[in-house]
N, C-alpha and C positions, 0 to 999 in steps of 0.2 A: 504494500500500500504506500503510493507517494507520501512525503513529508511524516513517515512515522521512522521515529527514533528512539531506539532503547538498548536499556544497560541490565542484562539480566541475567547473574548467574546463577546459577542451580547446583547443586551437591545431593544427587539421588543414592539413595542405599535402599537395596533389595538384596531378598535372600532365596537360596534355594529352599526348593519345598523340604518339610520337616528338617530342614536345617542342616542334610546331609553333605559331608566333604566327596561330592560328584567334582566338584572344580581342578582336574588335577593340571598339573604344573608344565606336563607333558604337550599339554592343547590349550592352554589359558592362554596365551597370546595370540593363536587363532580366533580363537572364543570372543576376546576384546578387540580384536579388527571388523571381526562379523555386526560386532553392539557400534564402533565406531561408523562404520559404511552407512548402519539407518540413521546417527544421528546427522554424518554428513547427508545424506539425503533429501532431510528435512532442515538444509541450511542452518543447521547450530554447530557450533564448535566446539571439537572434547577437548577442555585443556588437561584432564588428567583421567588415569582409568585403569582401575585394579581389581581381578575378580579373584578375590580369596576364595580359597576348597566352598564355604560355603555360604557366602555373601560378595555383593559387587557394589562399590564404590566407583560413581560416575561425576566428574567435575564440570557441568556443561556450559557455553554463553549459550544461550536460548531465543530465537529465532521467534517474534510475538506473534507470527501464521500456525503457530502449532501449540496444544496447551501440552503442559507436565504431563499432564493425564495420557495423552494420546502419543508424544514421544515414548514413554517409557511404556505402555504396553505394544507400541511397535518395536522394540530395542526387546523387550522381555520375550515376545511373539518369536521373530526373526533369528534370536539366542537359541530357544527353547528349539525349531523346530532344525537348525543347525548341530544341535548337538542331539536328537536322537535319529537324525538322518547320515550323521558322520561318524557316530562313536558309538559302543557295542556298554547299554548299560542290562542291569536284569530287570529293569522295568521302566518305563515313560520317565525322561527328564521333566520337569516343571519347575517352574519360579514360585512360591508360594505367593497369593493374592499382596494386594498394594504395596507400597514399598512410602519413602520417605523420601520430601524434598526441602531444603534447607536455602535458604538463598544469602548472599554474600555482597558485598559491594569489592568494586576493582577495586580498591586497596588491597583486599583479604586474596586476591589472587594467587599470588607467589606460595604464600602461606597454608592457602588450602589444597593447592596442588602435592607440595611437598607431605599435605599430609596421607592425599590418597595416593601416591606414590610409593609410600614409606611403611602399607597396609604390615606387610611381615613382621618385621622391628617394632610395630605401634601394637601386633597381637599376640608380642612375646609377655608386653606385661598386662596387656588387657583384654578380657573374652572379648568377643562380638558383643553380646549380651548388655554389659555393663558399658560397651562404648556407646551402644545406641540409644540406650534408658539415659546416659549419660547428655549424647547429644538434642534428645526432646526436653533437656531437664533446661540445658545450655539456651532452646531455643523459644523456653515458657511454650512447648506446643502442650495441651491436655491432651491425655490419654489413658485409656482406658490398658489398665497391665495383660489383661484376658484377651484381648484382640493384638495385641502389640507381636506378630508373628508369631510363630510354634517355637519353642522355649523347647527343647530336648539337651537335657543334660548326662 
């Protein structure tokens, strides 16, 4: 749309369904070109992107033709049907339902890149669990703990 201008980053986190370590190390950087090609698609930019065994951190500027909603269930869609079309599991890949979107101003750039970059080193000292309760706590979002993904410990 002529004369629109915006500044919009996004910091999505999704997890695999029941929160299993399917993301192996072997295809993950396939797995995050496949997620990168739909975000390029829909004219946003990944500035960073990490998909831990079983959760994915997406760093994205976001493109105002397209909402969060509808990027990240094409990114989740396009993921999902790549890895049970390419990879040999004992049963259906899937992305467990919604996922979390965090937004950031270009200062926070640098900063939040390095930190989805940095996922391994950042999950030596912290579960997934307590980083994401962490980050809705960070970002005053309400939430209910019963719906907040499948919790398998």
């Amino acid at each position: 749309m002529a004369n629109t201008y915006t500044q919009l980053y996004l910091q999505f986190v999704f997890a695999v369904r029941g929160r299993e370590n399917l993301i192996k190390e072997s295809f993950r950087e396939e797995l995050e070109k496949i997620m990168c090609g739909v975000i390029n698609r829909h004219e946003c930019k990944t500035y960073a992107i990490y998909c831990n065994p079983d959760h994915t951190h997406i760093f994205v500027g976001m493109n105002p033709n397209i909402s969060p909603s509808k990027l990240i269930g094409q990114v989740k869609s396009a993921s999902s049907k790549w890895m049970n079309d390419k990879l040999i599991f004992c049963k259906i890949f899937n992305w467990q339902k919604g996922f979390g979107a965090f937004t950031y101003s270009k200062s926070h750039i640098d900063k939040v890149v390095k930190y989805v970059l940095n996922q391994p080193i950042h999950h030596r000292k912290k579960t997934f669990k307590d980083e994401y309760l962490l980050i809705l706590q960070k970002f005053g979002v309400d939430y209910d703990p019963k719906y907040v993904f499948e919790w398998y410990e």
